[in-house]
mmCIF file as gemmi writes it, N, C-alpha and C atoms, coordinates in Angstrom:
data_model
loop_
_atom_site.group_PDB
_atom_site.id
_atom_site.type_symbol
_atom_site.label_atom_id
_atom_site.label_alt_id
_atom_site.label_comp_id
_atom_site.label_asym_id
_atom_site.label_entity_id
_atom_site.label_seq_id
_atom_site.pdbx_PDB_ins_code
_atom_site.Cartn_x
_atom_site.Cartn_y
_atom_site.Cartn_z
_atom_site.occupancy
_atom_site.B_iso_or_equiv
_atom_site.pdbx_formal_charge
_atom_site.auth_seq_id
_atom_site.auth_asym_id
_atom_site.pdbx_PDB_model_num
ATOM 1 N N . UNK Axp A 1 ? 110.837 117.299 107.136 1 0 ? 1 A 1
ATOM 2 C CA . UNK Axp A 1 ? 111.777 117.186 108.23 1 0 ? 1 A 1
ATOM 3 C C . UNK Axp A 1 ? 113.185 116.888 107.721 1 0 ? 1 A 1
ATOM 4 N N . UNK Axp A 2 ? 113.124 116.008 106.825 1 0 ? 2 A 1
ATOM 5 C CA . UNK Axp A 2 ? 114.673 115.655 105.977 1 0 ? 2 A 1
ATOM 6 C C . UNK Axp A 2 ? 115.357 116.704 105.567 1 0 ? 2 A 1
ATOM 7 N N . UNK Axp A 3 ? 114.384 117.446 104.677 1 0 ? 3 A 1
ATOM 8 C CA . UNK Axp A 3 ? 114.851 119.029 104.263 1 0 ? 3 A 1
ATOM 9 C C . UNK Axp A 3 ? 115.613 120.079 104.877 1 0 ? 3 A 1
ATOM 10 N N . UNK Axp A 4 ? 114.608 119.929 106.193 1 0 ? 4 A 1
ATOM 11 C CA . UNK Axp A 4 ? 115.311 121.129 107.002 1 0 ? 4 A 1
ATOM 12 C C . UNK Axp A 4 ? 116.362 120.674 108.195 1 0 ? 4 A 1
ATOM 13 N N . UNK Axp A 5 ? 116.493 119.218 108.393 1 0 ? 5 A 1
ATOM 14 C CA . UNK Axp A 5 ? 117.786 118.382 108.941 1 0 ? 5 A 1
ATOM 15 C C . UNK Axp A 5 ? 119.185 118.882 107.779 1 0 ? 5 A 1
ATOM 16 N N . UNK Axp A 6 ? 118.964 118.638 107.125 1 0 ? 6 A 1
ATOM 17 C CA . UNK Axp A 6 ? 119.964 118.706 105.558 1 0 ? 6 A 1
ATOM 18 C C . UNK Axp A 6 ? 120.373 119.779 105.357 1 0 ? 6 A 1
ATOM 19 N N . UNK Axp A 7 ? 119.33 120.887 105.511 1 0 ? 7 A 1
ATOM 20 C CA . UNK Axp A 7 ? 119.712 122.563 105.065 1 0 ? 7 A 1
ATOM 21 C C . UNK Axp A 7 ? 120.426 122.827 106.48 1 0 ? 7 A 1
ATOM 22 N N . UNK Axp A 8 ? 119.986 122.51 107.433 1 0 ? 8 A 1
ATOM 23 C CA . UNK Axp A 8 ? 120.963 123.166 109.018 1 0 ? 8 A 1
ATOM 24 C C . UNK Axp A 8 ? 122.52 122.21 108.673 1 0 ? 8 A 1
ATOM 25 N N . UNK Axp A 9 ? 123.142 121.467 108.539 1 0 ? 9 A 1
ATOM 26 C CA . UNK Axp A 9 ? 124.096 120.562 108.661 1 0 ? 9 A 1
ATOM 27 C C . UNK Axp A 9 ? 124.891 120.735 107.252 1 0 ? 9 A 1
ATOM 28 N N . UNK Axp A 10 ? 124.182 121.689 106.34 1 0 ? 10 A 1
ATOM 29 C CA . UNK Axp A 10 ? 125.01 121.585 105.298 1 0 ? 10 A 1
ATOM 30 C C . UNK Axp A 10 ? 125.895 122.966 104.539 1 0 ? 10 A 1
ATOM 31 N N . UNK Axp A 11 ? 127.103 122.951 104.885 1 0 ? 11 A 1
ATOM 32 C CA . UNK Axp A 11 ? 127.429 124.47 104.482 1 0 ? 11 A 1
ATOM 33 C C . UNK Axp A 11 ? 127.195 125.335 103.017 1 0 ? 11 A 1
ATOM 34 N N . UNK Axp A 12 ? 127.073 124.046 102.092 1 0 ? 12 A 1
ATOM 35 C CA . UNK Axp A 12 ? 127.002 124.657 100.816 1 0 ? 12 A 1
ATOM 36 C C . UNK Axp A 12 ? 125.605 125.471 100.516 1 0 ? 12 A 1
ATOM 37 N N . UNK Axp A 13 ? 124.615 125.202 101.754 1 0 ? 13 A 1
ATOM 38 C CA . UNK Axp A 13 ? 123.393 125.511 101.589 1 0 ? 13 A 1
ATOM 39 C C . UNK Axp A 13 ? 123.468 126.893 102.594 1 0 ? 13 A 1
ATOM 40 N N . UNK Axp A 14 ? 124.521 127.192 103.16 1 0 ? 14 A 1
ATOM 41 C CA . UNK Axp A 14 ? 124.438 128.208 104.075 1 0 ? 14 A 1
ATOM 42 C C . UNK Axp A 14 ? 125.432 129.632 103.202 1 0 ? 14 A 1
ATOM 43 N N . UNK Axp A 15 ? 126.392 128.642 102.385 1 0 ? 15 A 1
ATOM 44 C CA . UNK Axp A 15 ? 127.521 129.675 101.906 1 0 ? 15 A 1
ATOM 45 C C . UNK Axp A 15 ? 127.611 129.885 100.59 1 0 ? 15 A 1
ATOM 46 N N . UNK Axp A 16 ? 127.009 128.858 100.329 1 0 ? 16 A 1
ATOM 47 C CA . UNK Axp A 16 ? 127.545 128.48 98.398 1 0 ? 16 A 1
ATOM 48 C C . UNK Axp A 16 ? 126.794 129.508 97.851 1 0 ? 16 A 1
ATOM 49 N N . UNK Axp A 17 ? 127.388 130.09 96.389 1 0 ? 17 A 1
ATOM 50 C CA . UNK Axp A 17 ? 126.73 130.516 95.318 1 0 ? 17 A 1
ATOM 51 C C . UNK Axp A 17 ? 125.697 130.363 95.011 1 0 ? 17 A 1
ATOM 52 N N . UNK Axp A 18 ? 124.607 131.28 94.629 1 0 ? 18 A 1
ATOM 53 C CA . UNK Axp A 18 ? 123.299 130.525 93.938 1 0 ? 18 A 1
ATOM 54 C C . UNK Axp A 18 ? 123.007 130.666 92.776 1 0 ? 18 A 1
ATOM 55 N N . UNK Axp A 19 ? 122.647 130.179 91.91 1 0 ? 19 A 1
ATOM 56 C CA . UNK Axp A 19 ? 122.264 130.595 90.347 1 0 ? 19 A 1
ATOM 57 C C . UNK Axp A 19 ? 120.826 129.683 90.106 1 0 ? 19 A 1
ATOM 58 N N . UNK Axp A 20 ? 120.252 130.276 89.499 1 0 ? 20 A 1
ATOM 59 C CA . UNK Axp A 20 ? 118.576 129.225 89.067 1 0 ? 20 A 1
ATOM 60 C C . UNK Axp A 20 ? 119.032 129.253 87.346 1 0 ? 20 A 1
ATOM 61 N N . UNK Axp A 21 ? 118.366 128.315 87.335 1 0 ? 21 A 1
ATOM 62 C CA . UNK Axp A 21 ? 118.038 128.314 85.577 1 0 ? 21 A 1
ATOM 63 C C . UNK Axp A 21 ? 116.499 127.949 85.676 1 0 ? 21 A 1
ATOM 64 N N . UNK Axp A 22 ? 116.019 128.272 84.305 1 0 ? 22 A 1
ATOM 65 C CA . UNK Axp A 22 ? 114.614 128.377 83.976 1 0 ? 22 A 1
ATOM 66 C C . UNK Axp A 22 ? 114.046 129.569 85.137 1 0 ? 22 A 1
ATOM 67 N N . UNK Axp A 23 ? 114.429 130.58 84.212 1 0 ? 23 A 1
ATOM 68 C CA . UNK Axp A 23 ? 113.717 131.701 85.485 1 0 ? 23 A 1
ATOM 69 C C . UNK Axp A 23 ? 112.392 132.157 85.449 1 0 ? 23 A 1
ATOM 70 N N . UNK Axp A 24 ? 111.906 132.069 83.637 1 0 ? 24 A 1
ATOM 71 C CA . UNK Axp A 24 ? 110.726 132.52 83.393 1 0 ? 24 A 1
ATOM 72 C C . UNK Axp A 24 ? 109.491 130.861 83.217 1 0 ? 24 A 1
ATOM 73 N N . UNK Axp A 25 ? 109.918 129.874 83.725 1 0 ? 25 A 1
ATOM 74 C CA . UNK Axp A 25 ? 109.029 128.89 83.625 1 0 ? 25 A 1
ATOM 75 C C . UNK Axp A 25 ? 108.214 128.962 84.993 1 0 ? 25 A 1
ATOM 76 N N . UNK Axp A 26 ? 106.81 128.524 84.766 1 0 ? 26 A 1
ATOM 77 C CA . UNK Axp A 26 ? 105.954 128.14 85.971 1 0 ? 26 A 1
ATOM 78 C C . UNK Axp A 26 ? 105.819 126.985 86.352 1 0 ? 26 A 1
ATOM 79 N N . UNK Axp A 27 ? 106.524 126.199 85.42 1 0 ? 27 A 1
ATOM 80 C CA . UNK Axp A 27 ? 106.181 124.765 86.05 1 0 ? 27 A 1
ATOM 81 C C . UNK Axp A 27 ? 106.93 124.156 87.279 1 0 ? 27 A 1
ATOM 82 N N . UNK Axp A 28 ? 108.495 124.615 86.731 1 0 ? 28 A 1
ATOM 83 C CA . UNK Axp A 28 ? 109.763 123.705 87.703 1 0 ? 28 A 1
ATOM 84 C C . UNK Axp A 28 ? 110.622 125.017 87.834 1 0 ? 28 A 1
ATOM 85 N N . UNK Axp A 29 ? 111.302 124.858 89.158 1 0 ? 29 A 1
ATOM 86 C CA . UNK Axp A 29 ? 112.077 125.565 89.668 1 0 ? 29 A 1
ATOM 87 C C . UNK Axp A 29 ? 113.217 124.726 89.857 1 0 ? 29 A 1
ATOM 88 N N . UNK Axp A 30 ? 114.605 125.37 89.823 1 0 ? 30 A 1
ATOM 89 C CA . UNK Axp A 30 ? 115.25 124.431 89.102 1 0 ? 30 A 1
ATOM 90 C C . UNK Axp A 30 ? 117.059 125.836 89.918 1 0 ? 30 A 1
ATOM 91 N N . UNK Axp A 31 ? 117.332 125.786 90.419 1 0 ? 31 A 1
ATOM 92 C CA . UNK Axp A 31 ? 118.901 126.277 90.976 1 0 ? 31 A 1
ATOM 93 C C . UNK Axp A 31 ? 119.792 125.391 91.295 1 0 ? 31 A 1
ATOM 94 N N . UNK Axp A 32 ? 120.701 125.898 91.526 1 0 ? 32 A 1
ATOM 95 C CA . UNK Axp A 32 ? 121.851 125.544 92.306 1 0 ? 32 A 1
ATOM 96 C C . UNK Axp A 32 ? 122.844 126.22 93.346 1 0 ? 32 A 1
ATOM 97 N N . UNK Axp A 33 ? 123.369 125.277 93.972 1 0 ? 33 A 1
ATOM 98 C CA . UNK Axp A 33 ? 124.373 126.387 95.396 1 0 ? 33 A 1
ATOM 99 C C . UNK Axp A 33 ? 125.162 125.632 94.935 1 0 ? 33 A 1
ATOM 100 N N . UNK Axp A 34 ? 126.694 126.401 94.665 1 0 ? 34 A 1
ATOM 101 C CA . UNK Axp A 34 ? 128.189 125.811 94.821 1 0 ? 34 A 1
ATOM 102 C C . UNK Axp A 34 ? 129.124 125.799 95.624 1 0 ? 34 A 1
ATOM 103 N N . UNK Axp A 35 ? 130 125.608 96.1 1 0 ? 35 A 1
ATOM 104 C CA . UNK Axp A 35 ? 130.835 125.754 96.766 1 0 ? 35 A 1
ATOM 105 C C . UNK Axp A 35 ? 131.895 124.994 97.007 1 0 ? 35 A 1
ATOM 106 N N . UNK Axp A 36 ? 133.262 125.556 96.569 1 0 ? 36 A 1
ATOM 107 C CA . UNK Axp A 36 ? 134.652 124.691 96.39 1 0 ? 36 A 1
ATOM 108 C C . UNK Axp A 36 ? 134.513 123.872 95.079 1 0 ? 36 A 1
ATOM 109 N N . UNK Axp A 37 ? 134.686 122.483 95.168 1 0 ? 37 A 1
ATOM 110 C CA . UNK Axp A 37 ? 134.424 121.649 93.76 1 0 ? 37 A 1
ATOM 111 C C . UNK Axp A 37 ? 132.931 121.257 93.97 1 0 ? 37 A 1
ATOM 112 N N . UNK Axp A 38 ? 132.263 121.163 94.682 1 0 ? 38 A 1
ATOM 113 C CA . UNK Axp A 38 ? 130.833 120.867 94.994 1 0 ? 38 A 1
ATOM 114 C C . UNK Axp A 38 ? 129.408 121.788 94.572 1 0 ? 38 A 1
ATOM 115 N N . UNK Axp A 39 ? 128.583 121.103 93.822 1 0 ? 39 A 1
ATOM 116 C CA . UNK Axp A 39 ? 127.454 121.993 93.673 1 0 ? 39 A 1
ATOM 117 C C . UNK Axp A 39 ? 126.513 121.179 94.27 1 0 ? 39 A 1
ATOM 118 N N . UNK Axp A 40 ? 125.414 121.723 94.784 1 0 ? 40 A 1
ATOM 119 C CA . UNK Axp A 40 ? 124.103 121.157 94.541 1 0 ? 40 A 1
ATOM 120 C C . UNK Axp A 40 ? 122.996 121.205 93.545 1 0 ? 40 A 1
ATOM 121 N N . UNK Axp A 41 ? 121.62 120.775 92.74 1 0 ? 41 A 1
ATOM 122 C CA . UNK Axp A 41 ? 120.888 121.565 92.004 1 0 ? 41 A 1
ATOM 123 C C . UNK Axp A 41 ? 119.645 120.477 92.52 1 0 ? 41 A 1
ATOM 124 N N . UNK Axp A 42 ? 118.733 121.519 92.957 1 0 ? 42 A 1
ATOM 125 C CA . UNK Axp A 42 ? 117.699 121.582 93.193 1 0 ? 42 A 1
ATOM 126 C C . UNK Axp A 42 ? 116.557 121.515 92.1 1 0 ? 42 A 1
ATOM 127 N N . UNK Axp A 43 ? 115.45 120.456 92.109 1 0 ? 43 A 1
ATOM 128 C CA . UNK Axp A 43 ? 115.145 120.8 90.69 1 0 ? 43 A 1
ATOM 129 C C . UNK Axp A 43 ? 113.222 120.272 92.031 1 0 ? 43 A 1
ATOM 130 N N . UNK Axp A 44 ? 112.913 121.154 90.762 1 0 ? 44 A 1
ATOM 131 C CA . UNK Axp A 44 ? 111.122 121.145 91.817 1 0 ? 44 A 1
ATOM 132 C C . UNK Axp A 44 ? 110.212 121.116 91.006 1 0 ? 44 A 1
ATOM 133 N N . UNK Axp A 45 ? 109.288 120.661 90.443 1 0 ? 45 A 1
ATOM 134 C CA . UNK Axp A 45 ? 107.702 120.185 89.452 1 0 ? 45 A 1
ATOM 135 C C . UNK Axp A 45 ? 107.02 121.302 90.873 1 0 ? 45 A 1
ATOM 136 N N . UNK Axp A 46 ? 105.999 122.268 90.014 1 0 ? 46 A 1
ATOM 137 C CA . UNK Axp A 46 ? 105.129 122.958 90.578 1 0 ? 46 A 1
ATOM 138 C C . UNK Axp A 46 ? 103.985 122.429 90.161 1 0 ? 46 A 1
ATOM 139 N N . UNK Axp A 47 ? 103.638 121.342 89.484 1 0 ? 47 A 1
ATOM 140 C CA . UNK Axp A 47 ? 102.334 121.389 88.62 1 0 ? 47 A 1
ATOM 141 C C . UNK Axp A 47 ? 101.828 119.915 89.523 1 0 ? 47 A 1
ATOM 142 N N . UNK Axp A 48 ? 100.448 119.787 89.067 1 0 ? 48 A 1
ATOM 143 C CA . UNK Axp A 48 ? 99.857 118.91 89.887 1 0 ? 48 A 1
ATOM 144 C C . UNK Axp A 48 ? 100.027 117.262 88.961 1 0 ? 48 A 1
ATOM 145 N N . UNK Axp A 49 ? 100.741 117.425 87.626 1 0 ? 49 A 1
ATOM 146 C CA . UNK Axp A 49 ? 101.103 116.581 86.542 1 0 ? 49 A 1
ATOM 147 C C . UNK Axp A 49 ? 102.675 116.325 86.196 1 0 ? 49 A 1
ATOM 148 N N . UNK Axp A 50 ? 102.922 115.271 85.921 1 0 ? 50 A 1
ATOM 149 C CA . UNK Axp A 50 ? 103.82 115.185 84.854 1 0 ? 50 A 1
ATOM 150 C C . UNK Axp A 50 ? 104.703 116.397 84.307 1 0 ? 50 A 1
ATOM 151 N N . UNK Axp A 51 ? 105.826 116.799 84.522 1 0 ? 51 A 1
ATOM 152 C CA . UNK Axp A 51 ? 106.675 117.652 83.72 1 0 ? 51 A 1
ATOM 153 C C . UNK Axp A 51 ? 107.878 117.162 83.359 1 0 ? 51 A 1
ATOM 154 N N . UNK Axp A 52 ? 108.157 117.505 81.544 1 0 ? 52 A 1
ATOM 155 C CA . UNK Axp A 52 ? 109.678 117.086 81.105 1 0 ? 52 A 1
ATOM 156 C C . UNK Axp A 52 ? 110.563 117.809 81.747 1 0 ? 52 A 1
ATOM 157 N N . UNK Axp A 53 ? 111.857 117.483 82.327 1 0 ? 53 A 1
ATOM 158 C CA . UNK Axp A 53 ? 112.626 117.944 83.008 1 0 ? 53 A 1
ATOM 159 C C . UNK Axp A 53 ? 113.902 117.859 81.391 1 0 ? 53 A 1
ATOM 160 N N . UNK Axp A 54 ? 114.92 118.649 81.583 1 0 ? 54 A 1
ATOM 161 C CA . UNK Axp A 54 ? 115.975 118.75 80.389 1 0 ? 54 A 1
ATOM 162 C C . UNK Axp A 54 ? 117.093 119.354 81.075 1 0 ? 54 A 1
ATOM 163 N N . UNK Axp A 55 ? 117.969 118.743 81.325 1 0 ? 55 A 1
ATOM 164 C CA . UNK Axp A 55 ? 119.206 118.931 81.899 1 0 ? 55 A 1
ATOM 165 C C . UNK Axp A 55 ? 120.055 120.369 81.029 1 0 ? 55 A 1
ATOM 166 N N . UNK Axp A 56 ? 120.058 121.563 82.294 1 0 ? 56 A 1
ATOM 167 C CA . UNK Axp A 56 ? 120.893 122.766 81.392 1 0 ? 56 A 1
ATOM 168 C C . UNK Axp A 56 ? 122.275 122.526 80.522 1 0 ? 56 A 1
ATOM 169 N N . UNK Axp A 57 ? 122.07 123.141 79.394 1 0 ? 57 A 1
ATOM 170 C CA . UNK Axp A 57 ? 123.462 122.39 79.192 1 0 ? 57 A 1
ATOM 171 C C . UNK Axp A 57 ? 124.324 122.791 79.394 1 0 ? 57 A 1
ATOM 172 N N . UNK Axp A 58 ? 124.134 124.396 79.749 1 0 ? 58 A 1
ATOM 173 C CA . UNK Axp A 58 ? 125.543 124.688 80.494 1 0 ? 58 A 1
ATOM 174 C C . UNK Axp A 58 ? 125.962 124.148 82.092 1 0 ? 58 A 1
ATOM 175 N N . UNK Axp A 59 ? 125.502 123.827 82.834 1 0 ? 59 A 1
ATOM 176 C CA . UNK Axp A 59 ? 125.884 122.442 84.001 1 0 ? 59 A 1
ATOM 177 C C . UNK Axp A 59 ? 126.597 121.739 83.372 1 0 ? 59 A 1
ATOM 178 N N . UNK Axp A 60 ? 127.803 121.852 84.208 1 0 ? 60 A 1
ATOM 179 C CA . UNK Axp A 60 ? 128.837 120.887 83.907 1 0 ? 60 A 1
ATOM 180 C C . UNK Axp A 60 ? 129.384 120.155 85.465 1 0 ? 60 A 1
ATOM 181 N N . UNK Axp A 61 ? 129.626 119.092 85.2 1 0 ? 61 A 1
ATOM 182 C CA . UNK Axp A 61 ? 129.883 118.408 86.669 1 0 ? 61 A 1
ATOM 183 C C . UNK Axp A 61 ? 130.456 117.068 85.879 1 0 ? 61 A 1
ATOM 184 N N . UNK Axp A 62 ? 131.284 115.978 86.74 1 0 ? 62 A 1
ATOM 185 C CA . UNK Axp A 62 ? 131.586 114.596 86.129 1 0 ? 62 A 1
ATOM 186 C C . UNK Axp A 62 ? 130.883 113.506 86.915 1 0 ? 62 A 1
ATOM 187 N N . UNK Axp A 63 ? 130.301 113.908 88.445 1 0 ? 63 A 1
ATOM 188 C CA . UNK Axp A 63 ? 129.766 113.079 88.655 1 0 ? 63 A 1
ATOM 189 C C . UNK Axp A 63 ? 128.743 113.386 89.781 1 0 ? 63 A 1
ATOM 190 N N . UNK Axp A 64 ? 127.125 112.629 89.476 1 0 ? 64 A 1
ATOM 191 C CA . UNK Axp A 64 ? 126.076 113.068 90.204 1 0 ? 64 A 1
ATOM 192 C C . UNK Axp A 64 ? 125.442 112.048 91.073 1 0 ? 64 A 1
ATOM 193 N N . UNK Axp A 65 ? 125.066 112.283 92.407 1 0 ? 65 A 1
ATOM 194 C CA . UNK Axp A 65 ? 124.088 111.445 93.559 1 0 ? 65 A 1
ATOM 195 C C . UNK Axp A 65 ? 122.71 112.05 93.892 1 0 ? 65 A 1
ATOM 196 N N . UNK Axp A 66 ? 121.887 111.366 93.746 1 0 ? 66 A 1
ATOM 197 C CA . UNK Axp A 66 ? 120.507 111.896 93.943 1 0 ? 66 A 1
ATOM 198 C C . UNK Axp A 66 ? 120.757 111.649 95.91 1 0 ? 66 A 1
ATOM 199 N N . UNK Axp A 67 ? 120.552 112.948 96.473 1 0 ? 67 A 1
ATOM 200 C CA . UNK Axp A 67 ? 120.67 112.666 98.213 1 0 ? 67 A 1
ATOM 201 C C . UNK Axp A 67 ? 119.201 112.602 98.795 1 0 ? 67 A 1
ATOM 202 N N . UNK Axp A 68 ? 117.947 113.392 97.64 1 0 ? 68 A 1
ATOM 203 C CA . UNK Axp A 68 ? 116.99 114.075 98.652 1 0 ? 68 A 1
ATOM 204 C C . UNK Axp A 68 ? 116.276 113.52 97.652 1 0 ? 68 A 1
ATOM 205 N N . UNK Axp A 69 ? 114.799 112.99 97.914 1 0 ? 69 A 1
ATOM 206 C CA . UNK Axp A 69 ? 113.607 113.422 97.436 1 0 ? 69 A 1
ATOM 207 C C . UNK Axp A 69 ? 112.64 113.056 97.726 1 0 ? 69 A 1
ATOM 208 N N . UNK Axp A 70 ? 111.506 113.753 97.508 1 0 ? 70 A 1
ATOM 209 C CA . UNK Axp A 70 ? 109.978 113.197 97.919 1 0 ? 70 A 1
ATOM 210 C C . UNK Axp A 70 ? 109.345 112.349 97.23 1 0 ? 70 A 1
ATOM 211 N N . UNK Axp A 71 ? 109.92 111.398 96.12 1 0 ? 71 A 1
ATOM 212 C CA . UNK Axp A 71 ? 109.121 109.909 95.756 1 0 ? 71 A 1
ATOM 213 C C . UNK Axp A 71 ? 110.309 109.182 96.094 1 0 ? 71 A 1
ATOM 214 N N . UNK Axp A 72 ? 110.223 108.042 96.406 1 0 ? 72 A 1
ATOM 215 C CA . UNK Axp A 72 ? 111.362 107.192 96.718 1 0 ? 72 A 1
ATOM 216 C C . UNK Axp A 72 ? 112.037 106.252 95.464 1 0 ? 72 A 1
ATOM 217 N N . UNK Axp A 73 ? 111.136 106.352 94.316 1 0 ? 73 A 1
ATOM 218 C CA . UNK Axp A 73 ? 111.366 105.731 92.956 1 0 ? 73 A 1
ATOM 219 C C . UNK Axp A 73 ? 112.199 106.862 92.106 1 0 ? 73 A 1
ATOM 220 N N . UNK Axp A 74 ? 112.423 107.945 92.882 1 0 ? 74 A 1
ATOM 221 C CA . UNK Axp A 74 ? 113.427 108.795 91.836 1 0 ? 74 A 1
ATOM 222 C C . UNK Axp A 74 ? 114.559 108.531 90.965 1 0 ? 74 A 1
ATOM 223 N N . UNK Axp A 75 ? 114.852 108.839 89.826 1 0 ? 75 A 1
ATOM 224 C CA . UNK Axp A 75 ? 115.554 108.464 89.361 1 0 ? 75 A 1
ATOM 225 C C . UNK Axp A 75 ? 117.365 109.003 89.581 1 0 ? 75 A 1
ATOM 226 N N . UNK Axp A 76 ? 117.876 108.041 90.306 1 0 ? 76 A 1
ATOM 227 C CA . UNK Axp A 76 ? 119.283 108.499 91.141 1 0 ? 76 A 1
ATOM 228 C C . UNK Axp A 76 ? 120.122 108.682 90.198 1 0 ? 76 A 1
ATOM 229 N N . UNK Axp A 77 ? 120.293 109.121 88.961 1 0 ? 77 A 1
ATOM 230 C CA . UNK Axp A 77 ? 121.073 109.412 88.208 1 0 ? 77 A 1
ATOM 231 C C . UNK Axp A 77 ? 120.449 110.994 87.756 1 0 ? 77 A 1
ATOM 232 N N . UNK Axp A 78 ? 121.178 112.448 87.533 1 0 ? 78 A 1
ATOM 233 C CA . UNK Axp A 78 ? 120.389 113.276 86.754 1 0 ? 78 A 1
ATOM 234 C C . UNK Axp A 78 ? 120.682 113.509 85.496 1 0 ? 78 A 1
ATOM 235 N N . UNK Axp A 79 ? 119.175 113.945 84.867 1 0 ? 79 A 1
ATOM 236 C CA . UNK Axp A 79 ? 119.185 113.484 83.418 1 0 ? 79 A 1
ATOM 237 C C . UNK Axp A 79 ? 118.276 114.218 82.78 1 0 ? 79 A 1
ATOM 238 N N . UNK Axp A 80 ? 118.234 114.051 81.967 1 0 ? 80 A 1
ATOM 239 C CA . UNK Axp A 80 ? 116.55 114.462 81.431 1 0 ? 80 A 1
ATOM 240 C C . UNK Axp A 80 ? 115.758 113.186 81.904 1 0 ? 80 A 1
ATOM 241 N N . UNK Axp A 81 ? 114.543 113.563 82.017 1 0 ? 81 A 1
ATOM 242 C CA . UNK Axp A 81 ? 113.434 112.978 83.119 1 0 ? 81 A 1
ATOM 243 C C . UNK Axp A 81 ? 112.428 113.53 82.9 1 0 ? 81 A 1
ATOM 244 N N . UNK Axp A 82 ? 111.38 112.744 83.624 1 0 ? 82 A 1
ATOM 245 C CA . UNK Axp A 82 ? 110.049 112.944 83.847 1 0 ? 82 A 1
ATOM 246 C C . UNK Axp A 82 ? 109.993 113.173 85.242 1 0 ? 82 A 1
ATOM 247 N N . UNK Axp A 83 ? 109.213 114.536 85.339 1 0 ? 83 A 1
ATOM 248 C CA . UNK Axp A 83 ? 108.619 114.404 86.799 1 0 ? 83 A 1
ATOM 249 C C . UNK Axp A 83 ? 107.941 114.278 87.016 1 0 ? 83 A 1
ATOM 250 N N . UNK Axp A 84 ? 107.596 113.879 88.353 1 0 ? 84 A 1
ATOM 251 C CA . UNK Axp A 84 ? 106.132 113.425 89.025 1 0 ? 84 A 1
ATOM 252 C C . UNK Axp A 84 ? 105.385 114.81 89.78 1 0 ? 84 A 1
ATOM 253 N N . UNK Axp A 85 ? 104.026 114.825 89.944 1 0 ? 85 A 1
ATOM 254 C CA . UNK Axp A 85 ? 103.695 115.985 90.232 1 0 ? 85 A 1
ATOM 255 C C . UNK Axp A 85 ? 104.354 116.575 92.013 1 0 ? 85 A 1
ATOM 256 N N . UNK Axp A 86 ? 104.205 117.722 91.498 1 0 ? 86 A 1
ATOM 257 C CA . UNK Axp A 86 ? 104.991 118.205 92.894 1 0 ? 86 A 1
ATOM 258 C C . UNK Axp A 86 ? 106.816 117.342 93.396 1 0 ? 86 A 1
ATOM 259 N N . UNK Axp A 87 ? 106.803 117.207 92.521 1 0 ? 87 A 1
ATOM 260 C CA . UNK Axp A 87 ? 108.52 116.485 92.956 1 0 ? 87 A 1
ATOM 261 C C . UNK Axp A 87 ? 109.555 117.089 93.324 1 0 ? 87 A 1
ATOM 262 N N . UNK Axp A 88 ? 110.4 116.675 94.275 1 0 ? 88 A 1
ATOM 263 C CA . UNK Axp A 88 ? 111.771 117.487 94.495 1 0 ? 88 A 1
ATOM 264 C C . UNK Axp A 88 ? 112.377 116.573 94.797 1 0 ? 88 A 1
ATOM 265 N N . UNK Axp A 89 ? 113.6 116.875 93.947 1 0 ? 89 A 1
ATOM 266 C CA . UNK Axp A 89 ? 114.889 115.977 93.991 1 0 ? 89 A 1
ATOM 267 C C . UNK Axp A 89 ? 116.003 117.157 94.261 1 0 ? 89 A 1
ATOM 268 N N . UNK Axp A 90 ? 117.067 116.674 95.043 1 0 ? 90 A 1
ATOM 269 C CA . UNK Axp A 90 ? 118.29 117.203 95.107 1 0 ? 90 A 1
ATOM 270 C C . UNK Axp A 90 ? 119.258 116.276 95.152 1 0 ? 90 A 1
ATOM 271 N N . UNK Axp A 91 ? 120.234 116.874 94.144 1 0 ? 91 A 1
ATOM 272 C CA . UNK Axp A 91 ? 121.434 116.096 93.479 1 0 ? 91 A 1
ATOM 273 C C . UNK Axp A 91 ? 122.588 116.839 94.194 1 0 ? 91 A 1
ATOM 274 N N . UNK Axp A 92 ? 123.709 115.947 94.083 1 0 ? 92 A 1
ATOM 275 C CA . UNK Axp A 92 ? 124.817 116.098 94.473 1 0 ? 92 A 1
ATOM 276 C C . UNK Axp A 92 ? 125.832 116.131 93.481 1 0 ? 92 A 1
ATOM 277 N N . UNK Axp A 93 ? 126.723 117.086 93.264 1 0 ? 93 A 1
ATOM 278 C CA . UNK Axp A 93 ? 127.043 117.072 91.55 1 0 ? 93 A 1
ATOM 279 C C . UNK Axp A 93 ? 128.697 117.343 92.107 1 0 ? 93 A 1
ATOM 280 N N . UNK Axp A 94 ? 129.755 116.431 91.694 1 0 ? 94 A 1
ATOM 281 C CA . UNK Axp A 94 ? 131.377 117.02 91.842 1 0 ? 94 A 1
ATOM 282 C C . UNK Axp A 94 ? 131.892 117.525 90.779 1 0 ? 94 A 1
ATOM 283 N N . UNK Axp A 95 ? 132.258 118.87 90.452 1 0 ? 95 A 1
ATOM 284 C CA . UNK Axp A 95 ? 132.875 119.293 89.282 1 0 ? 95 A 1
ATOM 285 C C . UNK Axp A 95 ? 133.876 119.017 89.609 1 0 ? 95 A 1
């Protein structure tokens, strides 16, 4: 319900750019929408375990807010990380 409150109310999710990274992995799905100085990046664990997450290094931004996710112990900074199975976090990133 949060998800789809967030995606109606939010323009960058209606207008912004999209780009994915990790296109050929099965584990995590992993994009972003931009728009103006603002990106979002979406990052998603498909697996029923544990996955290393590794921050692209071409993403560049100076400063990030974790807004969304489905464990409440997420880690509100993005980073390299561990995910939890089935996880989705969405960050808020200002270039």
């Amino acid at each position: 319900k949060d998800l789809i409150k967030f995606r109606k109310g939010n323009r960058i999710i209606i207008s912004g750019t999209y780009k994915e990274y990790f296109p050929t992995s099965d584990d995590i799905y992993v994009y972003e929408r931009a728009l103006e100085n603002e990106k979002l990046i979406i990052i998603s664990n498909f697996r029923n375990k544990n996955i290393r997450f590794r921050l692209p290094k071409e993403l560049k931004f100076n400063s990030s807010e974790l807004i969304l996710s489905n464990y409440p112990d997420a880690d509100q900074a993005i980073g390299d990380s561990i995910l939890k199975p089935y996880e989705t976090r969405v960050y808020k990133l200002i270039v």
